[in-house]
Legacy VTK file of the C-alpha trace (Angstrom):
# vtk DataFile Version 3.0
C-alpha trace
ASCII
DATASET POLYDATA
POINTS 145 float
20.704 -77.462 17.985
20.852 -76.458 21.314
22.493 -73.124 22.222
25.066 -73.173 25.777
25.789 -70.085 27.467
28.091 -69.674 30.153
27.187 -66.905 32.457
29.518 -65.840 35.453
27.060 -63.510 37.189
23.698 -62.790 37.957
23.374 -59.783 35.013
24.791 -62.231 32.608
22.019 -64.686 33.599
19.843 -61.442 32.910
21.213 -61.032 29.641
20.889 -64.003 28.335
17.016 -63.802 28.998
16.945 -60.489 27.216
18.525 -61.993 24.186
16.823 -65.026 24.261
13.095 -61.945 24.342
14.243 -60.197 21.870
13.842 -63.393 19.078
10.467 -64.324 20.508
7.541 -64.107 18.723
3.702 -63.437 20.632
2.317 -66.685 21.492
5.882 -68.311 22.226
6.538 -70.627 25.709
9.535 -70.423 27.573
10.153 -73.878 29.672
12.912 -73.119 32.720
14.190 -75.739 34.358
17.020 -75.783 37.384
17.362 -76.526 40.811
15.765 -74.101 43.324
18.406 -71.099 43.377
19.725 -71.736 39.765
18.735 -68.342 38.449
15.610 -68.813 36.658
13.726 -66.306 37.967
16.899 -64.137 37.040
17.044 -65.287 33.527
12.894 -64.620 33.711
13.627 -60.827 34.590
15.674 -60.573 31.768
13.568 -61.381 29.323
10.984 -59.220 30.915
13.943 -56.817 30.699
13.973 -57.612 27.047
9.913 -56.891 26.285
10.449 -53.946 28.115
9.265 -53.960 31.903
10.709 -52.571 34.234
12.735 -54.999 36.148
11.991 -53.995 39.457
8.239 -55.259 38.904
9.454 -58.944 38.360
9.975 -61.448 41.212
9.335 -65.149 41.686
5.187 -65.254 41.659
6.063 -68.037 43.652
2.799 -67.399 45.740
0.869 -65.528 43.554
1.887 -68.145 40.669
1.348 -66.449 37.739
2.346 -62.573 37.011
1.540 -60.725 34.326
3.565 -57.847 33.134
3.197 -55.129 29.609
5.516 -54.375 27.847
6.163 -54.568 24.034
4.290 -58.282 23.825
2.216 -59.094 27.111
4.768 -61.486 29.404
3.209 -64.194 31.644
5.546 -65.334 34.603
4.399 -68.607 36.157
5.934 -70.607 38.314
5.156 -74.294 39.614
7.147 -75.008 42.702
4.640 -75.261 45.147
2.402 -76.852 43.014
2.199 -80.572 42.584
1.605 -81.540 38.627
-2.193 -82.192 38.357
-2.896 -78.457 39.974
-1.175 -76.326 36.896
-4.741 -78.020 35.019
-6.567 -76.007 37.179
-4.622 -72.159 36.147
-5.723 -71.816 33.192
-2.292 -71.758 31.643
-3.086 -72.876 28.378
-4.904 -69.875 27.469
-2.438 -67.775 28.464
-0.405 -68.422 25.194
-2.958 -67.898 22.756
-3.823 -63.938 23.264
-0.878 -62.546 21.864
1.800 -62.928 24.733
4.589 -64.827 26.249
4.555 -67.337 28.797
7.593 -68.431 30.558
6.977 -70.799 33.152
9.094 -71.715 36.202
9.751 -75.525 37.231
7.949 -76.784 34.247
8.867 -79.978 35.150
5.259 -79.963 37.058
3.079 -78.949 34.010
1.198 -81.922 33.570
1.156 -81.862 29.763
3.232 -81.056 26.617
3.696 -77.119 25.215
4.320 -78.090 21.704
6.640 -75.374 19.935
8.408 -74.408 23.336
11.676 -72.917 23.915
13.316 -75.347 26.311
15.782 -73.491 29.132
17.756 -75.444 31.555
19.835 -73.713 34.162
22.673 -75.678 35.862
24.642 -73.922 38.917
28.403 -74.173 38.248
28.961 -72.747 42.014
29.399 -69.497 43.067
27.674 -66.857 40.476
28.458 -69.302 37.385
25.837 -70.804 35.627
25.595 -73.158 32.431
22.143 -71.919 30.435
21.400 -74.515 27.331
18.811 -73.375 25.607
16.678 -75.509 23.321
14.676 -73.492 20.250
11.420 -75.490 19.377
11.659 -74.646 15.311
8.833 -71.376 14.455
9.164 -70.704 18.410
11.517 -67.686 17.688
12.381 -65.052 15.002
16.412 -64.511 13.385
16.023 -61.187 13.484
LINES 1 146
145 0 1 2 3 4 5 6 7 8 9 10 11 12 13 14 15 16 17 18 19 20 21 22 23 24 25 26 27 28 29 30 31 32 33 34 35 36 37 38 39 40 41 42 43 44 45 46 47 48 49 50 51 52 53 54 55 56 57 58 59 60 61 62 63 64 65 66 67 68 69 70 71 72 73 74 75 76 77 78 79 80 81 82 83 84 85 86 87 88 89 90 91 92 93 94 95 96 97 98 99 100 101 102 103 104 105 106 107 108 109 110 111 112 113 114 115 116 117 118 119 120 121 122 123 124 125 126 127 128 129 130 131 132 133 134 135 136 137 138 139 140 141 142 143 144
């Protein structure tokens, strides 16, 4: 069932990415999708927020495409925009999920193929700093603790 939060600022967006870290287990995928400026990259530093990094060391890797960061699980921070859907084959990104980390990828729309298991997050902008975050838990993608 999906979950639907309704977030009225940017920290709350942050928040709700913390949360969301704080149930995942090592090898999970996080799936954001949302129009360019709908706060994924914001939901993103929370759940870096929530594994413990800094969040000053998280931005969009919109150039770099994928970052990785260390805190209590590695975190992987991709994200697709400027690439068109056959060119995420070429990163590597599969692997990325099976030593021990968390990959949370940006506009995956664009990946090319399925990430069975994933935890699905769409971001909707409500206008002005309100969002509407549904997020979709693949079953075994995240702990109740």
């Amino acid at each position: 069932m999906p979950r639907v939060i309704f977030s009225r600022s940017e920290e709350e967006t942050e928040d709700a990415g913390a949360a969301l870290a704080a149930r995942l287990e090592p090898g999970a995928w996080v799936l954001l999708v949302g129009d360019l400026g709908a706060g994924k990259t914001a939901f993103v530093r929370g759940m870096a927020v929530g594994f413990g990094v800094d969040p000053d060391e998280v931005s969009s890797p919109t150039f770099t495409l994928v970052q990785e960061y260390r805190g209590r699980l590695k975190f992987y921070h991709v994200d697709l925009y400027r690439l068109a859907g056959c060119e995420a084959d070429d990163l590597g990104l599969v692997d990325l999920g099976s030593n021990g980390g968390v990959v949370a990828v940006e506009w995956a729309e664009k990946l090319p193929w399925d990430v069975a298991g994933a935890v699905h997050v769409r971001i909707t902008d409500l206008g002005g700093d309100r969002r509407e975050i549904v997020i979709d838990q693949a079953p075994g993608a995240y702990s109740d603790r």
